[in-house]
C-alpha positions as CSV (number, residue, x, y, z in Angstrom):
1,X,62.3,56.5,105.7
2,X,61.2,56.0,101.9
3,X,59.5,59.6,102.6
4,X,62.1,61.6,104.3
5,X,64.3,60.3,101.0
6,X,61.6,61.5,98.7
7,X,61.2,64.8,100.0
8,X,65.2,65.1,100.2
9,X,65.2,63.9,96.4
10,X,62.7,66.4,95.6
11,X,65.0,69.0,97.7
12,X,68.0,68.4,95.6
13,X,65.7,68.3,92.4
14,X,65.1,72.0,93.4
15,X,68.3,72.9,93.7
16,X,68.9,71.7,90.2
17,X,66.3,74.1,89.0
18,X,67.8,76.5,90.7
19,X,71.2,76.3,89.7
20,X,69.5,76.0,86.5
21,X,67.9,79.5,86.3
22,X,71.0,80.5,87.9
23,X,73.2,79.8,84.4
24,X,70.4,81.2,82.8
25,X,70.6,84.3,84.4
26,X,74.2,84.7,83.4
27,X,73.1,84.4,79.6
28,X,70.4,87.3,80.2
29,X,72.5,90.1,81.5
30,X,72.8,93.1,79.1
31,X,76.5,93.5,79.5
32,X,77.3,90.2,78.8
33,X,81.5,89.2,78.9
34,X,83.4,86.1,78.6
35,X,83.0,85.6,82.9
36,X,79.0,85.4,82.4
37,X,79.0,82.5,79.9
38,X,82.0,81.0,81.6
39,X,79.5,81.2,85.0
40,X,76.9,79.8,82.6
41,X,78.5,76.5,81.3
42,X,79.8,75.7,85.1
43,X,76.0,76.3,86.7
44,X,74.9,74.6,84.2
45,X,77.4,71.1,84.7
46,X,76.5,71.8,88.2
47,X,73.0,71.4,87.6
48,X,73.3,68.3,85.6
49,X,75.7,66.9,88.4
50,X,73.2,67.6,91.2
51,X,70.1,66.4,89.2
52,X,72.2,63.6,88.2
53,X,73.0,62.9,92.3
54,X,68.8,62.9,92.7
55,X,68.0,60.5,90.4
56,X,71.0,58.0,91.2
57,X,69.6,58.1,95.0
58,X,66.2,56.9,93.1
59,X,67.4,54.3,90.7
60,X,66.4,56.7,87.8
61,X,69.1,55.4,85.5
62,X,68.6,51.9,85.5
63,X,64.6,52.6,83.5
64,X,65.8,55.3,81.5
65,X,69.0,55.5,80.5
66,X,69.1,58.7,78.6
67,X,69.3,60.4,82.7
68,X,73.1,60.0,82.4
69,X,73.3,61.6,79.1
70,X,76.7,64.4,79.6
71,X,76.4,63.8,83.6
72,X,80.4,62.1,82.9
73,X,81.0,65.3,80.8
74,X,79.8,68.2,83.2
75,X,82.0,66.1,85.9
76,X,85.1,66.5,84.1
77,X,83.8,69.5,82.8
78,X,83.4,71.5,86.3
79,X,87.5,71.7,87.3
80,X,88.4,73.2,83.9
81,X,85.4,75.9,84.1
82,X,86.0,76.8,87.8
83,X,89.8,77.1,86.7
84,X,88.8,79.4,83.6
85,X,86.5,81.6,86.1
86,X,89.0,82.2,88.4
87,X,91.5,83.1,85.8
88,X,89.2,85.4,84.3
89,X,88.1,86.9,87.4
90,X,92.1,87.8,88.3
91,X,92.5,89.4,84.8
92,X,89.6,90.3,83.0
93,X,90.9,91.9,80.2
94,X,93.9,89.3,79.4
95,X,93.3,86.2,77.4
96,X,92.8,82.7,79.3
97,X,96.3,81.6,78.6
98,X,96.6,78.2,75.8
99,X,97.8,75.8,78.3
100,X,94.8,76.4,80.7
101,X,92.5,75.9,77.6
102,X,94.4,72.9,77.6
103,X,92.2,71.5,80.4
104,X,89.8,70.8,78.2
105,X,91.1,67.5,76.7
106,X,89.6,65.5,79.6
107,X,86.0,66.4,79.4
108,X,85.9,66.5,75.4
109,X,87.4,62.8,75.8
110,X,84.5,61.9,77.9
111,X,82.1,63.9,76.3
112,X,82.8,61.5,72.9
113,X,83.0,58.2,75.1
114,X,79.5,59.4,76.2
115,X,78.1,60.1,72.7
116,X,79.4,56.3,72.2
117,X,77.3,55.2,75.3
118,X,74.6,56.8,74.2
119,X,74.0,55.1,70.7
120,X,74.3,51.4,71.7
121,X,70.9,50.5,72.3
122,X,68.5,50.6,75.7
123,X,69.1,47.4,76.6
124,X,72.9,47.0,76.3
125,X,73.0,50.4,78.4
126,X,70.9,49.3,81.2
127,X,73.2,46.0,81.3
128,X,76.3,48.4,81.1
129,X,74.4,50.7,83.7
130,X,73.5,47.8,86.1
131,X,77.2,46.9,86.0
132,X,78.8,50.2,86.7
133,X,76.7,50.6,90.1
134,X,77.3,47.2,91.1
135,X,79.7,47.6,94.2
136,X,83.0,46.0,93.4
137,X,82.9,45.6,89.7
138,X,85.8,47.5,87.6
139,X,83.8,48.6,84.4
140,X,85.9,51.1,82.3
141,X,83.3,53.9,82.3
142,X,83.0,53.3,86.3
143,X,87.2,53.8,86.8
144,X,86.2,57.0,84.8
145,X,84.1,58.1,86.6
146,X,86.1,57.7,89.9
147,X,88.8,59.0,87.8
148,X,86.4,62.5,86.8
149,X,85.4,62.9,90.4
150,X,89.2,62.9,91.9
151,X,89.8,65.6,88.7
152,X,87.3,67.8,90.1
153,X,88.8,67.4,94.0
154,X,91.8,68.1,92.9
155,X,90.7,71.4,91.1
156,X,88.6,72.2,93.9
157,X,91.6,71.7,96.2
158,X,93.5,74.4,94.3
159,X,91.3,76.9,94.1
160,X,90.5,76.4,98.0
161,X,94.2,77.0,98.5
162,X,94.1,80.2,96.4
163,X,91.7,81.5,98.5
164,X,93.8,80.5,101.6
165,X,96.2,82.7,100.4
166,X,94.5,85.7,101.6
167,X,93.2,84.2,104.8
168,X,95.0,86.4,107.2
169,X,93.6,89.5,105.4
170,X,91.6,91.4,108.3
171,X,89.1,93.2,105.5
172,X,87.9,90.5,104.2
173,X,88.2,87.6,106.6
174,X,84.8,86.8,106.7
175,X,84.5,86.2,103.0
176,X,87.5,84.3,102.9
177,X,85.8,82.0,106.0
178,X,82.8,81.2,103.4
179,X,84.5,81.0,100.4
180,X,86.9,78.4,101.6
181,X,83.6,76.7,103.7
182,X,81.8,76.7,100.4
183,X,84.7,74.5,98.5
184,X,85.3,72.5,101.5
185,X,81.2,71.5,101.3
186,X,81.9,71.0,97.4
187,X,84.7,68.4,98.0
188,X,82.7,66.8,100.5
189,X,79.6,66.7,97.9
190,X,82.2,64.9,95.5
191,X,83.4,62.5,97.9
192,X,80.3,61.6,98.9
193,X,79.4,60.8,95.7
194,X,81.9,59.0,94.8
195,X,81.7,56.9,98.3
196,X,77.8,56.0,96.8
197,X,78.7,55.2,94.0
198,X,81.7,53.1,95.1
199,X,79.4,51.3,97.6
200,X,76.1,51.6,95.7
201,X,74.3,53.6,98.7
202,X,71.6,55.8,97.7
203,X,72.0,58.2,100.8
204,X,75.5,59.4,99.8
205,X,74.2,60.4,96.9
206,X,71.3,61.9,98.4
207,X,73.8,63.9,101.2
208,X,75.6,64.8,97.8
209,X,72.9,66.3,96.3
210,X,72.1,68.1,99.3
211,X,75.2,69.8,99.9
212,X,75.2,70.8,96.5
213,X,71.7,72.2,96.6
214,X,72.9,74.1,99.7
215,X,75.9,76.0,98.4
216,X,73.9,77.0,94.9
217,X,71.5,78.5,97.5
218,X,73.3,79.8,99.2
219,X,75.5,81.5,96.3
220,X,72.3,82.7,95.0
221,X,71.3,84.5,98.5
222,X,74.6,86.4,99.3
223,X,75.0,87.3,95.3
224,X,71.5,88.9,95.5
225,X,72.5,90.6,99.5
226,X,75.6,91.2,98.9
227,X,76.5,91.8,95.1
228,X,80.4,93.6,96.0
229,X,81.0,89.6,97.7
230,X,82.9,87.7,95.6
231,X,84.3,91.0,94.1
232,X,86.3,92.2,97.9
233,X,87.7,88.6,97.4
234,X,88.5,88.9,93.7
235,X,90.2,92.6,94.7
236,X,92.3,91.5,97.8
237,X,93.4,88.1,96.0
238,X,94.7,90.1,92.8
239,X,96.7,92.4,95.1
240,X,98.3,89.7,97.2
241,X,99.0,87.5,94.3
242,X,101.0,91.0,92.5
243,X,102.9,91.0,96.1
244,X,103.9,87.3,95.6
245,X,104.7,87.7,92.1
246,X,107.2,91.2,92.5
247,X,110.2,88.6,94.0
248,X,109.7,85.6,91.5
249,X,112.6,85.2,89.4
250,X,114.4,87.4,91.6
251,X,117.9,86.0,93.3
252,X,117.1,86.1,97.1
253,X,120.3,85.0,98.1
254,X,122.2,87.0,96.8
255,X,119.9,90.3,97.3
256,X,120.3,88.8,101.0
257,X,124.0,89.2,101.0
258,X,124.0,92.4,99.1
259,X,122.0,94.0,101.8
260,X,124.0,92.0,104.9
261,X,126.7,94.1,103.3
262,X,125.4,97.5,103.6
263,X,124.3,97.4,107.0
264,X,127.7,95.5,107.9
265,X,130.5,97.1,105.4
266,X,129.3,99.9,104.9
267,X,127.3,100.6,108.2
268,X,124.8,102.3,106.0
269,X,122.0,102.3,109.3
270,X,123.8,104.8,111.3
271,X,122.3,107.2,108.4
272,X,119.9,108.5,110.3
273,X,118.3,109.5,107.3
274,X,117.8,105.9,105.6
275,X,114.6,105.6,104.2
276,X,112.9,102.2,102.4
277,X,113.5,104.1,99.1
278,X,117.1,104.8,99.8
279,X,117.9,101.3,100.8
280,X,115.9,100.1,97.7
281,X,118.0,102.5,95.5
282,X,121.4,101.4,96.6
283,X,120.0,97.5,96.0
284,X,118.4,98.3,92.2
285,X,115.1,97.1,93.2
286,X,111.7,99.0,94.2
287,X,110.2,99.6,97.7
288,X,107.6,97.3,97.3
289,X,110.1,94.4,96.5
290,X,112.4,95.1,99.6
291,X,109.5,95.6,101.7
292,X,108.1,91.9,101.1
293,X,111.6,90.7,100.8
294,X,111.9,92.1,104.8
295,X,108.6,90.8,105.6
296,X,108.6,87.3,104.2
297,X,112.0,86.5,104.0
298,X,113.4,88.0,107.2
299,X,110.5,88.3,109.2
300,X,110.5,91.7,110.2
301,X,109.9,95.2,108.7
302,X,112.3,98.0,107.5
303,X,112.2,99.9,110.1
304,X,112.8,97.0,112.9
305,X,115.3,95.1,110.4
306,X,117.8,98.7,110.3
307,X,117.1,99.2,114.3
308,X,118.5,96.3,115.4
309,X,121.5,96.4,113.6
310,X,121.6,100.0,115.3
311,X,120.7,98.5,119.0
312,X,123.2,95.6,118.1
313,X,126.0,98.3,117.8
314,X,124.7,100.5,121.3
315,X,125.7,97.3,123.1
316,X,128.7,96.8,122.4
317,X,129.8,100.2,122.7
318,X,128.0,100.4,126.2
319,X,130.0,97.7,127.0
320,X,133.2,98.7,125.3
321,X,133.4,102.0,126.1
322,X,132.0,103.3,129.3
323,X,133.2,106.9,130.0
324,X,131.2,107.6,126.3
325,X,127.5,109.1,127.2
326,X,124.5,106.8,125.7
327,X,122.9,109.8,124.1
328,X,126.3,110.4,122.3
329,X,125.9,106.0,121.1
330,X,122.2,106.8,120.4
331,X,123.6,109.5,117.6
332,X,126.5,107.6,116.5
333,X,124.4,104.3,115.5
334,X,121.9,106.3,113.5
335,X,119.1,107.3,116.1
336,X,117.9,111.1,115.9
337,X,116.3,110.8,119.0
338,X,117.4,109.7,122.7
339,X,113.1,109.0,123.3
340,X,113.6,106.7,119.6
341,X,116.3,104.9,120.8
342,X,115.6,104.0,124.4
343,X,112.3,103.0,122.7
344,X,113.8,100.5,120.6
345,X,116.3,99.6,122.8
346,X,113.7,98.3,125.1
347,X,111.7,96.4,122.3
348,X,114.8,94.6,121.2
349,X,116.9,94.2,124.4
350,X,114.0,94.3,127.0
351,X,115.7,96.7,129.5
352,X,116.5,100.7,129.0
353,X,120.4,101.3,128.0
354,X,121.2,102.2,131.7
355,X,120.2,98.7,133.2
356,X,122.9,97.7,130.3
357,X,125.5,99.5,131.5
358,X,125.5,98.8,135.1
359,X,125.3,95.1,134.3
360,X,127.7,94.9,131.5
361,X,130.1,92.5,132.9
362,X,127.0,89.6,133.0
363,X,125.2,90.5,129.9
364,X,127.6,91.3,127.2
């Protein structure tokens, strides 16, 4: 067993290296922009964190004490710099905003509390050490810990959901599948962790270590494959989150009522002629707004949301008025086409406008 956990140390040692080289990389690319060194600091805390997962599985810590020196840091550290990647991913040219900067506070707070761990002497910091892996006591620096690693789930928790958001998208389903695998394995590293070092059990650190080791490997594979992957993400989650953002601030309700009112005032689908920038026009917004407002507020597009107003109408006239012809109705409720309107009179009503008339008296 003591070999199987040596070779998996030296595994995740590995994968330390290479996450390593991996930051490094960022710093040598000719073209270097604010993304790259952002990429480099978060490979790099990444590499300190799994390194830091290896030698905890070994005991490292307890004979040399200087092992731990900014692990606490490039924990808190990792949320803020994932947060500042993805922001500068989805705008490259626009400034991280001050109150994400903001983020920052945490890790420079632990950054100084480990400078101040750091200068007491050896001894005092093995005793200090000893008692912060000890299951069950309630050292200061050990709730900070616990307190860094829930900082980084819940970063890594709303990134994951940002990537959600795009989930549906057919072109780039399969990226969405890994990306969202990849930060469900990263919370599962953390918790794991943080499970090993609540109950001082080396092989939770050591799965921790692993899974880490495996997505850095992995990242590195598909980026050297597939260099457009994270970019088709980056494109289609820029576009959705610009559809999400053209209603915000915008008063749904009452845009709802204003447009109950054309079709029910003023009748405004029997215009045969009604197009998605016509109805926009009359409403003062754009296309693309009262498209998404149809789709994700009312469930339906333009084009089915006028109809059945129209096929609402054909009813009751079949019904009210029988001697009138139902290609004469078809005109009258804004149809240009008997085919058109026995088409969508079928979609909505499940029967052709005939069946409707002979069995008028029961249905209507």
């Amino acid at each position: 067993m003591e070999q199987i956990a040596g070779v998996l140390t030296h595994i995740i040692y590995f994968g330390a290296g290479l996450t390593f080289m991996m930051a490094v990389e960022q710093l040598a690319s000719r073209d270097r922009n604010r993304i790259n060194y952002i990429s480099a600091a978060m490979l790099a805390s990444n590499s300190i964190i799994t390194l830091g997962a290896g030698m905890y599985a070994n005991g490292v810590q307890y004979e040399y004490p200087l092992s731990t020196l900014l692990f606490v840091t490039s924990v808190y550290l990792t949320g803020p710099l994932n947060l500042f990647y993805y922001t500068a991913l989805m705008d490259p040219q626009k400034d991280i905003p001050a109150r994400i900067k903001g983020h920052l506070v945490f890790p420079l707070a632990a950054f100084v509390a480990e400078m101040i761990f750091h200068f007491r002497p050896d001894e005092e910091k093995r005793q200090i050490i000893l008692e912060i892996f000890t299951p069950g006591s309630l050292h200061i620096i050990k709730l900070g810990i616990c307190l860094g690693a829930l900082f980084v789930t819940a970063y890594l928790a709303y990134l994951t959901r940002e990537t959600v958001s795009v989930w549906k998208s057919r072109k780039i389903r399969t990226e969405t599948r890994i990306v969202v695998g990849l930060s469900v394995a990263a919370i599962a590293a953390v918790i794991f962790f943080l499970a090993g070092f609540l109950a001082g059990t080396r092989h939770l650190f050591l799965l921790s270590g692993l899974l880490l080791t495996g997505i850095h490997a992995f990242i590195f594979l598909a980026h050297s494959r597939y260099p457009e992957f994270f970019q088709l993400l980056k494109r289609e989650i820029r576009e959705t989150k610009y559809r999400n953002s053209m209603l915000r601030g915008m008063d749904t309700d009452a845009l709802h009522g204003q447009l109950s009112a054309l079709m029910t005032d003023e009748n405004l689908y029997r215009d045969y002629d009604l197009s998605l920038n016509a109805l926009a026009a009359r409403l003062g917004i754009t296309p693309h707004q009262l498209s998404q407002f149809l789709n994700e507020r009312l469930r339906m597009n333009f084009s089915n949301y006028v109809n059945s107003f129209r096929i609402a109408e054909a009813k009751k006239l079949i019904g009210e008025d029988p001697a009138r012809s139902v290609i004469s109705i078809c005109f009258h409720v804004g149809f240009n086409s008997k085919s058109a309107f026995n088409k969508a009179f079928r979609k909505f009503t499940g029967v052709n406008p005939k069946e409707i008339r002979r069995t008028s008296g029961s249905v209507l």
